[in-house]
PDB file of N, H, CA, C and O in Angstrom:
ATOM      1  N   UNK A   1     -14.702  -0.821 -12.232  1.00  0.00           N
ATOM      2  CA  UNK A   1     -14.122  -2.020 -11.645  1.00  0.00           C
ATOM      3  C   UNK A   1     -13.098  -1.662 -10.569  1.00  0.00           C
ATOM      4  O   UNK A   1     -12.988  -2.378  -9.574  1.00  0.00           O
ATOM      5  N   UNK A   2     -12.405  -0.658 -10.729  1.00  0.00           N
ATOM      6  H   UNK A   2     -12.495  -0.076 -11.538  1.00  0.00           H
ATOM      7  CA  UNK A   2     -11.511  -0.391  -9.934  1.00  0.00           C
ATOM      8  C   UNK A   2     -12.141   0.269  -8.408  1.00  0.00           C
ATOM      9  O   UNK A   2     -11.422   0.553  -7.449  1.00  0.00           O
ATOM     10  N   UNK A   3     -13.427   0.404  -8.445  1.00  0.00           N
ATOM     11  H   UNK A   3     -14.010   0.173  -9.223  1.00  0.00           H
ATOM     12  CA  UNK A   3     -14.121   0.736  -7.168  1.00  0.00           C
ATOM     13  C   UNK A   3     -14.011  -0.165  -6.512  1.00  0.00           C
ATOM     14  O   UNK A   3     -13.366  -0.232  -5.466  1.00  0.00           O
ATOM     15  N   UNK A   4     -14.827  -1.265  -7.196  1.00  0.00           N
ATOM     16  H   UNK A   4     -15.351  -1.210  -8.046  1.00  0.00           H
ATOM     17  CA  UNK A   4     -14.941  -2.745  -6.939  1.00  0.00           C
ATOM     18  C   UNK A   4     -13.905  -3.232  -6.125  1.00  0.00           C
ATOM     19  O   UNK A   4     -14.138  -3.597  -4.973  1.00  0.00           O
ATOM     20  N   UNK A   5     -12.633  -3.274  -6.684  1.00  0.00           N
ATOM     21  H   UNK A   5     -12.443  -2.977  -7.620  1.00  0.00           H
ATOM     22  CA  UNK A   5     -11.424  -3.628  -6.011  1.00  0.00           C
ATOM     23  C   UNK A   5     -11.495  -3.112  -5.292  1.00  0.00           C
ATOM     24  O   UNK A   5     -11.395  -3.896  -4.348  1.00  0.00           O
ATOM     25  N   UNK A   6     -11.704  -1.552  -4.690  1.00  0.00           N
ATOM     26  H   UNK A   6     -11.785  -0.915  -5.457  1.00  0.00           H
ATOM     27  CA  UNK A   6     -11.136  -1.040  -3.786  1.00  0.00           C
ATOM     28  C   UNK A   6     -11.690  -1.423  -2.508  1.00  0.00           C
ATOM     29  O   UNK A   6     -11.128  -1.450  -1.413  1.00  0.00           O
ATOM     30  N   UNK A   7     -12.865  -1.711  -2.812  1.00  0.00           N
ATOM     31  H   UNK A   7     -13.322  -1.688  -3.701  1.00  0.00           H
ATOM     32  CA  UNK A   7     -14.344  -2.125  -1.780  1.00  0.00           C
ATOM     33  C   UNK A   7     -13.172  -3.371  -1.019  1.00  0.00           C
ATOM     34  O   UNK A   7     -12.402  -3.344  -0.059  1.00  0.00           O
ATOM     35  N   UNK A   8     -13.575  -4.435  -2.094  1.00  0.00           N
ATOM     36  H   UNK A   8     -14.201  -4.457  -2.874  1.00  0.00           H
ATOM     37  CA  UNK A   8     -12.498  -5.629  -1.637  1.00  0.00           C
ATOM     38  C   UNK A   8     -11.591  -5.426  -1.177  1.00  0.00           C
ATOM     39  O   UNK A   8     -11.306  -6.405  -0.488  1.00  0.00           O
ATOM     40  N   UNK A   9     -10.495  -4.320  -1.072  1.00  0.00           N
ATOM     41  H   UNK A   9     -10.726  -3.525  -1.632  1.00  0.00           H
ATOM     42  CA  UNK A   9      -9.208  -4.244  -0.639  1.00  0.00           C
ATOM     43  C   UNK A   9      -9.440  -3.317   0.807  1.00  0.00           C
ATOM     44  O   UNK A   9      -8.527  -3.173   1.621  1.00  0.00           O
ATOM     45  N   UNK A  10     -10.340  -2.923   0.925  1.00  0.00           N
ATOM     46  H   UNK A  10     -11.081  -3.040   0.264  1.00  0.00           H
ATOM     47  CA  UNK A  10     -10.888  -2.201   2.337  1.00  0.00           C
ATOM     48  C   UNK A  10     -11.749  -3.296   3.039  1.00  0.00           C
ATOM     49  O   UNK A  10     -11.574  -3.063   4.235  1.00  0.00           O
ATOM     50  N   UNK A  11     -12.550  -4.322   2.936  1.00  0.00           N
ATOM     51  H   UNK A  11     -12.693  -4.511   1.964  1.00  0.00           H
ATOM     52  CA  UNK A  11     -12.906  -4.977   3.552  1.00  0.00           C
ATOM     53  C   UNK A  11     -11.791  -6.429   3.827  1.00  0.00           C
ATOM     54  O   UNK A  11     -11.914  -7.277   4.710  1.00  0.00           O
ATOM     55  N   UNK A  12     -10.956  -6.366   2.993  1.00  0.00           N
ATOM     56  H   UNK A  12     -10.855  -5.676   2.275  1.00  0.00           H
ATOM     57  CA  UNK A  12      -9.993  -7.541   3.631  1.00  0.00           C
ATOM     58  C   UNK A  12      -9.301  -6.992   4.506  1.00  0.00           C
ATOM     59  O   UNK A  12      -8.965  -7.852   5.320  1.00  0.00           O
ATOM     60  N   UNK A  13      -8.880  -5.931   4.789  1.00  0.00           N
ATOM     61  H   UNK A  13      -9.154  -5.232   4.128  1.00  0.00           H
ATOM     62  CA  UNK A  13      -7.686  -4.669   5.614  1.00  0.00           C
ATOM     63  C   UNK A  13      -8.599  -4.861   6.860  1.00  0.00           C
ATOM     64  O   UNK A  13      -8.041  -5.240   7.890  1.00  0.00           O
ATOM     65  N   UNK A  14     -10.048  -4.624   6.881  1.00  0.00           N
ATOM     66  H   UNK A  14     -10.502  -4.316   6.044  1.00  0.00           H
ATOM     67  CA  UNK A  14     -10.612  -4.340   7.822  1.00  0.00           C
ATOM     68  C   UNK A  14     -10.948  -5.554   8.632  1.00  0.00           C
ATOM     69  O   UNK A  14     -10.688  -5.774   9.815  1.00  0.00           O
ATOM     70  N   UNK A  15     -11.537  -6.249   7.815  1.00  0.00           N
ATOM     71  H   UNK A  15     -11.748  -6.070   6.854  1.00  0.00           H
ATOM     72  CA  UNK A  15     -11.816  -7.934   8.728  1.00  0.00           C
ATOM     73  C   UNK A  15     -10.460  -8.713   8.911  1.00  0.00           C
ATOM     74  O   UNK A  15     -10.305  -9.599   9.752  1.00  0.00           O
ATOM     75  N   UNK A  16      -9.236  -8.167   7.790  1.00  0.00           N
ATOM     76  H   UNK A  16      -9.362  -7.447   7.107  1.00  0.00           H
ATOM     77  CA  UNK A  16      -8.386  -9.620   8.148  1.00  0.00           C
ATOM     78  C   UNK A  16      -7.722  -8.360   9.462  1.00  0.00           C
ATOM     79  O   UNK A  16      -7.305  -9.056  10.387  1.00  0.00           O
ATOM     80  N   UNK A  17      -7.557  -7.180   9.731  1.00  0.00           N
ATOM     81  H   UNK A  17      -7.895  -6.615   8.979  1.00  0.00           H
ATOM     82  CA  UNK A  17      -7.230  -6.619  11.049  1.00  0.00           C
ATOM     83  C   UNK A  17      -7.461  -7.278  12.287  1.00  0.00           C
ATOM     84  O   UNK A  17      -6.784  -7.810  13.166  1.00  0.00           O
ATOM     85  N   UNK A  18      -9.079  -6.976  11.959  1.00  0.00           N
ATOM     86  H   UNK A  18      -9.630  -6.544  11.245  1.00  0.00           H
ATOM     87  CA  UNK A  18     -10.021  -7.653  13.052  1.00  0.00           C
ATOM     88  C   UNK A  18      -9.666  -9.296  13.500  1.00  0.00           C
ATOM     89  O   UNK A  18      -9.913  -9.664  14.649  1.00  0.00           O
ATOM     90  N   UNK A  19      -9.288  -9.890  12.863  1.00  0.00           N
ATOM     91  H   UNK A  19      -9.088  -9.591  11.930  1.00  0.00           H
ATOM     92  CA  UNK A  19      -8.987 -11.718  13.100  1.00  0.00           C
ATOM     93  C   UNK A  19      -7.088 -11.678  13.266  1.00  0.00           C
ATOM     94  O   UNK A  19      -6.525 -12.665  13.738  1.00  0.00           O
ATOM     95  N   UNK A  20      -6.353 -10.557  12.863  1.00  0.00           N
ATOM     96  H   UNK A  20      -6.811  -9.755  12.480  1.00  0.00           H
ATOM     97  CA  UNK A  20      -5.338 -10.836  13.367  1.00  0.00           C
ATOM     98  C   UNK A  20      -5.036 -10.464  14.884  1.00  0.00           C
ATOM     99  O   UNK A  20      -4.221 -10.893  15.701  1.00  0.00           O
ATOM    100  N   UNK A  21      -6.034  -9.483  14.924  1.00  0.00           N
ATOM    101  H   UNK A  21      -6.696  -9.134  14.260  1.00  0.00           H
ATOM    102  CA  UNK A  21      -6.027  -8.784  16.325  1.00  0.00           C
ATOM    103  C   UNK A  21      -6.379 -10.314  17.282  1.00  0.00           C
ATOM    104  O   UNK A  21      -5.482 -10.854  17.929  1.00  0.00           O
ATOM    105  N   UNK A  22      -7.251 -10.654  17.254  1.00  0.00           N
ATOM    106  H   UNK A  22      -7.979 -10.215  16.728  1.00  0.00           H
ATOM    107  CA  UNK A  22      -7.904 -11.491  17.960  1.00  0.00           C
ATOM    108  C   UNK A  22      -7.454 -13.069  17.518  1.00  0.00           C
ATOM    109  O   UNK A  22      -8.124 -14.092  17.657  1.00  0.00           O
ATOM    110  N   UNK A  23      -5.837 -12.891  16.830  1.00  0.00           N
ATOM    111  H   UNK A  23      -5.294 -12.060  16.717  1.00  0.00           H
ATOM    112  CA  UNK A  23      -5.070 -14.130  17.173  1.00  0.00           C
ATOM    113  C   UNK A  23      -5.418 -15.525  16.215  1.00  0.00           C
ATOM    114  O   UNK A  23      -4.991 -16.662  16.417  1.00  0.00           O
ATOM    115  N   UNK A  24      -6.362 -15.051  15.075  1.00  0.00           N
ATOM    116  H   UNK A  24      -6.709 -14.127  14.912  1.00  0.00           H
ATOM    117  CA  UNK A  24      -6.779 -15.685  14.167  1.00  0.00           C
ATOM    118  C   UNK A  24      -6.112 -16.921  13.625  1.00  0.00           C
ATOM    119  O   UNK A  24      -5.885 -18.111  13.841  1.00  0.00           O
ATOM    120  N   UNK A  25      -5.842 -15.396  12.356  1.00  0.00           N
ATOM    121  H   UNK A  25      -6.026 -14.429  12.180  1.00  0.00           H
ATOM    122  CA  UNK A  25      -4.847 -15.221  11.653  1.00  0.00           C
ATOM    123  C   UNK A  25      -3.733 -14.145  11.647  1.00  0.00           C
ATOM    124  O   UNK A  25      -3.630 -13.158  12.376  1.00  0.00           O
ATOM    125  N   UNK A  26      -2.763 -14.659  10.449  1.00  0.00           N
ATOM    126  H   UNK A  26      -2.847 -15.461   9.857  1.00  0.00           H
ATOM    127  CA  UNK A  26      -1.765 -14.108  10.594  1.00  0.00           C
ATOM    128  C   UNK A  26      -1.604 -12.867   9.511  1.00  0.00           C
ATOM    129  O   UNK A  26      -2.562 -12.707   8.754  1.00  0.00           O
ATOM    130  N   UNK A  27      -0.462 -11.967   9.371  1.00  0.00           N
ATOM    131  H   UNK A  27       0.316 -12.097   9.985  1.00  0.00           H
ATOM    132  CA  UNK A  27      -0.590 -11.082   8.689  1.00  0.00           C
ATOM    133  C   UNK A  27      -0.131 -11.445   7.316  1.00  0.00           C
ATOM    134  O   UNK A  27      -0.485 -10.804   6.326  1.00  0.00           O
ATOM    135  N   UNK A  28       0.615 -12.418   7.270  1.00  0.00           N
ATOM    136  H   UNK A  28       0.902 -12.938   8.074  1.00  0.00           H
ATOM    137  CA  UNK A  28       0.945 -12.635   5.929  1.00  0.00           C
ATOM    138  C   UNK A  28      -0.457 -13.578   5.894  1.00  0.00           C
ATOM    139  O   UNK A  28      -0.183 -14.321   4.951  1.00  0.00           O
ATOM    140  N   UNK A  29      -1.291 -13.835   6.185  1.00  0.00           N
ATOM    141  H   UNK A  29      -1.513 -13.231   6.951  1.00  0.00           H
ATOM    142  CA  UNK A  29      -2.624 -14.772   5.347  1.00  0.00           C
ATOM    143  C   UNK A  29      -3.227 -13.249   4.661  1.00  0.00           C
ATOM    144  O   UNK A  29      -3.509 -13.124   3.470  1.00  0.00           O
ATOM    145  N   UNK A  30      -3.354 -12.096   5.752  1.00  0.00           N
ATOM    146  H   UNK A  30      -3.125 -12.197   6.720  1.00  0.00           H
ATOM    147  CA  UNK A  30      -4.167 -10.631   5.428  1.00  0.00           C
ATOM    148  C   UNK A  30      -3.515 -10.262   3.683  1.00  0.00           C
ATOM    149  O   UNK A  30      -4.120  -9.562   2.870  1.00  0.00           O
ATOM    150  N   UNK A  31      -2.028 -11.011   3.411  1.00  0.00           N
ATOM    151  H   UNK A  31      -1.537 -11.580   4.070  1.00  0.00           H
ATOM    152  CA  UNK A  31      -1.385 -10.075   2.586  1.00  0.00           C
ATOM    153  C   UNK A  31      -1.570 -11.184   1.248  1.00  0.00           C
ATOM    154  O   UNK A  31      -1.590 -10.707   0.113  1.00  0.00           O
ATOM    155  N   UNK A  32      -1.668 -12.278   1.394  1.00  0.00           N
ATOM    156  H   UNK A  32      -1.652 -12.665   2.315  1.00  0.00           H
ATOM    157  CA  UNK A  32      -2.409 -13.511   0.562  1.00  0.00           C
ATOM    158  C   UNK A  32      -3.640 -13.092   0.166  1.00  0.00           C
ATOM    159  O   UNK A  32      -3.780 -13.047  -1.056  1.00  0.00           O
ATOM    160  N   UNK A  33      -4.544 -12.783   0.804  1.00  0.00           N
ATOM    161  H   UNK A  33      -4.430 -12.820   1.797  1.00  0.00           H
ATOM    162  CA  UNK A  33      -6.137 -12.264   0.272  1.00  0.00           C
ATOM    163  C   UNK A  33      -6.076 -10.933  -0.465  1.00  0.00           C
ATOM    164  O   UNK A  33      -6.696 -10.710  -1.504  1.00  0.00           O
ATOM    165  N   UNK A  34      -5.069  -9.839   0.318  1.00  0.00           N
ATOM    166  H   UNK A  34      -4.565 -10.020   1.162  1.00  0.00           H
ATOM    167  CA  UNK A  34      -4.738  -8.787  -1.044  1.00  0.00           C
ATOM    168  C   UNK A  34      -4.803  -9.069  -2.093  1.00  0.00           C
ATOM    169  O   UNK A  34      -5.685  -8.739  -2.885  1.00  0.00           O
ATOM    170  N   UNK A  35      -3.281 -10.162  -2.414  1.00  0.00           N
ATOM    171  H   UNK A  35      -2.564 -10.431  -1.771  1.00  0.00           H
ATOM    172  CA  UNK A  35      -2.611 -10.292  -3.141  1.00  0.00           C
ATOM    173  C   UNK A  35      -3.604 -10.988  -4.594  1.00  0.00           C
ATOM    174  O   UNK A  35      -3.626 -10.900  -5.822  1.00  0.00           O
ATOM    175  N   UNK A  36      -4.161 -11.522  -3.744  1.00  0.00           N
ATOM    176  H   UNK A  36      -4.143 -11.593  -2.746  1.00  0.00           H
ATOM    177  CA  UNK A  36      -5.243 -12.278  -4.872  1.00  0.00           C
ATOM    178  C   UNK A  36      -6.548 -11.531  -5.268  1.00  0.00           C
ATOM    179  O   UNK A  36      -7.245 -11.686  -6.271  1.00  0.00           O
ATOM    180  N   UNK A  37      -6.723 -10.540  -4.046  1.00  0.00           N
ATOM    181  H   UNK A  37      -6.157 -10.413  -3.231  1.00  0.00           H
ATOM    182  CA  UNK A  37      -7.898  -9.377  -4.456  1.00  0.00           C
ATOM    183  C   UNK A  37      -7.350  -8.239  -5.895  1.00  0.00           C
ATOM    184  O   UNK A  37      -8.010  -7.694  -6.780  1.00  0.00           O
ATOM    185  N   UNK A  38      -6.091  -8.237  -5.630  1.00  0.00           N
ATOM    186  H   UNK A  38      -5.555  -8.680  -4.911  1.00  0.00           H
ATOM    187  CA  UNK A  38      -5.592  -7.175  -6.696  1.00  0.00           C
ATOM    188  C   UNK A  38      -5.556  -8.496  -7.958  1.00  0.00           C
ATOM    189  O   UNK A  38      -6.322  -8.154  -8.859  1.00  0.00           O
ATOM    190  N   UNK A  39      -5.059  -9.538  -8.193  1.00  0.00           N
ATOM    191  H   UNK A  39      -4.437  -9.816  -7.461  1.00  0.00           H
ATOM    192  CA  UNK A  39      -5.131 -10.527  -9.791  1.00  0.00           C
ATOM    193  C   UNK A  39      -6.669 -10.085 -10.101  1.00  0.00           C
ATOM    194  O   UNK A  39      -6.889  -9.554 -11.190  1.00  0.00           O
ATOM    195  N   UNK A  40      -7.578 -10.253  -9.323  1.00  0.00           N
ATOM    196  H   UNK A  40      -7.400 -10.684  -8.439  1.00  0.00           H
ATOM    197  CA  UNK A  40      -8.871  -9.751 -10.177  1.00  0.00           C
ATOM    198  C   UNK A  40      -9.285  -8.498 -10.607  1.00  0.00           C
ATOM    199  O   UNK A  40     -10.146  -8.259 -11.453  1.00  0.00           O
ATOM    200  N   UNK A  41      -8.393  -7.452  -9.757  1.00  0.00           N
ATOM    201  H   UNK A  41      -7.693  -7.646  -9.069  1.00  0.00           H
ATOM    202  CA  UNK A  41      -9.224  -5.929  -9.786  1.00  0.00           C
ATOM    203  C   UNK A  41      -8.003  -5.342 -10.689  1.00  0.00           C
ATOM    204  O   UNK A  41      -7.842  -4.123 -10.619  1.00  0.00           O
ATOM    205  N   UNK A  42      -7.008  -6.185 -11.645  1.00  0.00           N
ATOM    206  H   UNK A  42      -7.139  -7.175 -11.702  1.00  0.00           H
ATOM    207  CA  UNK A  42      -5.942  -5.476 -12.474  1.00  0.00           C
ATOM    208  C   UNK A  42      -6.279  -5.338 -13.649  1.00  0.00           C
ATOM    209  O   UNK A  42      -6.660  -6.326 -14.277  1.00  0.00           O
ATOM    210  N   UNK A  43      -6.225  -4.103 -14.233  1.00  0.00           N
ATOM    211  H   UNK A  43      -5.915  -3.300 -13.723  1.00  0.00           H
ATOM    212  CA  UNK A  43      -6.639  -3.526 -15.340  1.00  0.00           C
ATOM    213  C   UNK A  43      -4.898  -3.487 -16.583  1.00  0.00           C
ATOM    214  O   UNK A  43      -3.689  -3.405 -16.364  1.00  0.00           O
ATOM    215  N   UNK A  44      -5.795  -3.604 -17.848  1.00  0.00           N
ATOM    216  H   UNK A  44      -6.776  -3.670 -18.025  1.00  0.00           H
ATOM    217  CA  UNK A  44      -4.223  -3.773 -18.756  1.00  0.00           C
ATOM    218  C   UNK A  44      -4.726  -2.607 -19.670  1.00  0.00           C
ATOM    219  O   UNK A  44      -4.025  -2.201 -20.596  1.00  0.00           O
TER     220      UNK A  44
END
């Protein structure tokens, strides 16, 4: 699972880059989609 996450946490870095670059979005939206990519990929 923790691959899983990581997949997710490299493709939000990479596309939300790509849309902040180009005036999208913003960086705190990039750090919102983390933030919620890591509640699913957390292990106890």
């Amino acid at each position: 699972m923790n691959f899983v996450g990581n997949i997710g946490y490299v493709a939000v870095a990479i596309f939300g880059g790509y849309l902040a670059i180009r005036g999208e979005i913003t960086v705190g939206n990039i750090q919102s989609f983390i933030q919620y990519n890591k509640q699913f990929t957390r292990t106890n």
